[in-house]
C-alpha positions in Angstrom: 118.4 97.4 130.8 116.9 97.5 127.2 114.6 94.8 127.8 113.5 96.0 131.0 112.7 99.4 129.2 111.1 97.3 126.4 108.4 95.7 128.8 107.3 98.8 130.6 107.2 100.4 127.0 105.2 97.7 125.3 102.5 98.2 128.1 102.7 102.2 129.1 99.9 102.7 126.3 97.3 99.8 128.0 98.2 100.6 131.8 97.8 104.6 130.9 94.3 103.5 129.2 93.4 101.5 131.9 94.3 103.9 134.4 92.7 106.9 132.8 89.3 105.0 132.1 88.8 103.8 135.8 89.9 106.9 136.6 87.2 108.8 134.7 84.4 106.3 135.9 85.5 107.1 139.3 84.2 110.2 139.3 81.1 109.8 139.5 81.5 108.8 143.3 85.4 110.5 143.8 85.5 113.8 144.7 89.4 114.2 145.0 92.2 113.5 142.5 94.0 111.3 145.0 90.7 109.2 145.0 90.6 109.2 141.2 94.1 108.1 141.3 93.7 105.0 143.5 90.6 104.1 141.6 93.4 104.3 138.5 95.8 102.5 140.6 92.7 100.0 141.9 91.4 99.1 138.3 94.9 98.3 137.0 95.1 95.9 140.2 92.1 94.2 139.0 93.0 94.3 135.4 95.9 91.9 135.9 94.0 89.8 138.4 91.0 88.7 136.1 91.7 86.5 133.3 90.3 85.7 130.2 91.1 82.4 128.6 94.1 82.1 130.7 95.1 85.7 129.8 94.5 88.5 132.1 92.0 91.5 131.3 95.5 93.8 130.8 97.5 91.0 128.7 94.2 91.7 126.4 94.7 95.5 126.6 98.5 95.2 125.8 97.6 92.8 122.7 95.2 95.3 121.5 97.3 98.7 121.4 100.9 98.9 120.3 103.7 100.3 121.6 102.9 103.9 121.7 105.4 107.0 119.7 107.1 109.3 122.3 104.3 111.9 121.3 102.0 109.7 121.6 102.8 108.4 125.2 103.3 112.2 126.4 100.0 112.7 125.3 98.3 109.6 127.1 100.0 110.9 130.3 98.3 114.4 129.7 94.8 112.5 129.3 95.8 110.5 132.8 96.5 113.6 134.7 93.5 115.4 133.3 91.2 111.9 134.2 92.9 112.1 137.6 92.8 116.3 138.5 89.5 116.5 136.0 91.7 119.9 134.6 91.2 120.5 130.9 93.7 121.3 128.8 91.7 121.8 125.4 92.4 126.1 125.9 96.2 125.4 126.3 97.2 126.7 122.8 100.3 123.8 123.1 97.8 121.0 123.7 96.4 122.5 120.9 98.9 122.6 118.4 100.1 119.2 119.5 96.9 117.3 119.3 96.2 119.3 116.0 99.6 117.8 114.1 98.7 114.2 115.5 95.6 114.6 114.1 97.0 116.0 110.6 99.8 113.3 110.7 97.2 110.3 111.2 96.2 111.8 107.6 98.4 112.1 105.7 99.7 108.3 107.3 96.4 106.0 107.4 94.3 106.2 104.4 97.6 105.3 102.2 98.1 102.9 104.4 95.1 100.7 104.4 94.4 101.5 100.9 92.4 104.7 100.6 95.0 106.2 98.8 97.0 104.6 95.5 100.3 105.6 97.6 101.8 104.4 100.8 103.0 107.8 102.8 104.5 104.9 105.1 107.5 104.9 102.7 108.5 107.9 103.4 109.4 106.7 107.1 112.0 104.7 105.6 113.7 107.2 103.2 113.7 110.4 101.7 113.6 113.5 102.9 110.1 114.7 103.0 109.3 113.4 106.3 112.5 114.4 108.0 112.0 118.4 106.8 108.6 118.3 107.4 109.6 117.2 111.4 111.4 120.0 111.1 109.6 122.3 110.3 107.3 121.7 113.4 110.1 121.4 116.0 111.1 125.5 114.6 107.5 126.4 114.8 107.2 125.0 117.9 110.6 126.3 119.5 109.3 129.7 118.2 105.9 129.1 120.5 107.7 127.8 123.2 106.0 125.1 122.9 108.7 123.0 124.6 106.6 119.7 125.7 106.2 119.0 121.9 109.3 119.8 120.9 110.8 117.7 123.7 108.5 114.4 122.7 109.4 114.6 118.7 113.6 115.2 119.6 112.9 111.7 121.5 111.2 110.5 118.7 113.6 111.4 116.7 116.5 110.0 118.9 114.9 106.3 119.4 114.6 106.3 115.6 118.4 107.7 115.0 119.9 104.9 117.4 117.3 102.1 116.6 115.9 102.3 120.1 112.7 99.9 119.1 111.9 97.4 116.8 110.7 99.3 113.7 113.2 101.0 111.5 110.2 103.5 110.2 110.6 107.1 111.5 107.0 107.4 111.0 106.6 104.8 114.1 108.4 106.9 116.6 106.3 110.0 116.1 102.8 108.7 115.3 100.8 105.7 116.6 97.1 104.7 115.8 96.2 105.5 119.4 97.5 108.4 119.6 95.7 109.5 116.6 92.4 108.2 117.7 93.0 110.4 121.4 93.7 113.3 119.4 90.9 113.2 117.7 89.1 113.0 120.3 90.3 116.3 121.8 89.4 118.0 118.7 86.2 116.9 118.9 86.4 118.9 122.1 88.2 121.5 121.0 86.7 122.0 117.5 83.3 123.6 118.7 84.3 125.9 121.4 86.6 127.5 119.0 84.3 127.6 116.9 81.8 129.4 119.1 84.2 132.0 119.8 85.1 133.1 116.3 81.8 133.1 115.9 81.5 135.5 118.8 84.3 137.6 117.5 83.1 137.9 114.1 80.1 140.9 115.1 82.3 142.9 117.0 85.1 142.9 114.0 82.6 144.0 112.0 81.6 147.0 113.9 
């Protein structure tokens, strides 16, 4: 069973990239979601099909990406349906919040680790309890929003890490990956100037 879940795992982040990209090119000739969703479907197809120096176009995508956190494979599932219906979710205050802490954790975890920073914050996946309280203090913020999708993707974070469910034995590798990171900021980039816009449509009328 484990390494059945441990092939489809290893490749959910490429065939959810895959998917998504065809899926948004698509629309420039699809007008329905289940035509977006075929094209997904269509260009995954054709992905495994063509090969590369013996490999196949998606054997090249899996090689490329790793194997994606829990949040980070919720939120590639949120940017498929999105590609597929075309709904945005950048005013959903939990997509939000969610992206946001991706976004925060990717800093406080990369620099360090390529050498930006004279200390590794990857260490702290290993012991300690930094990391651990500060995981906990999002999943109480986020039970206090209600913001149940995040708080469901870091408890099974949290879980693979406790029982050793993949191959790393860092806890910072079940609740962050690079891709993730780069999608979520991404959204901001979305997000960022509309909410910006509109406190700066609020501020005149506080002022009066």
């Amino acid at each position: 069973m484990m390494p059945t879940i441990d092939f489809l795992l290893d490749r959910s982040s490429a065939a959810l990239i895959v998917f998504m990209a065809v899926a948004t090119m698509s629309g420039i000739v699809a007008k329905t979601a289940t035509a977006r969703a075929a094209a997904g479907i269509g260009g995954l197809v054709i992905a495994l099909l063509i090969t590369i120096s013996k490999r196949s176009i998606f054997d090249w995508a899996v090689s490329a990406v790793e194997r994606p956190s829990a949040p980070g494979l919720l939120l590639l599932v949120v940017f498929a349906i999105s590609a597929t219906t075309w709904r945005s979710y950048r005013l959903v205050p939990e997509f939000r919040f969610g992206t946001g802490m991706l976004v925060l954790g990717g800093l406080l975890l990369y620099p360090g680790g390529v050498g930006f920073l004279n200390y590794d914050t990857y260490v702290l996946g290993y012991s300690g309890y930094l990391l651990p309280m500060l995981l906990a203090a999002i999943l109480v913020y986020a039970v206090y929003r209600h913001y149940f999708l995040v708080v469901l993707a870091l408890n099974l974070g949290i879980l693979g890490f406790l029982l050793s469910a993949g191959r790393s034995l860092n806890l910072w590798d079940y609740v962050i990956d690079p891709v993730a990171w780069f999608f979520a900021i991404g959204a901001w980039l979305a997000i960022a100037p509309g909410l910006l816009s509109r406190k700066l449509a609020a501020a005149p009328s506080l002022a009066n």
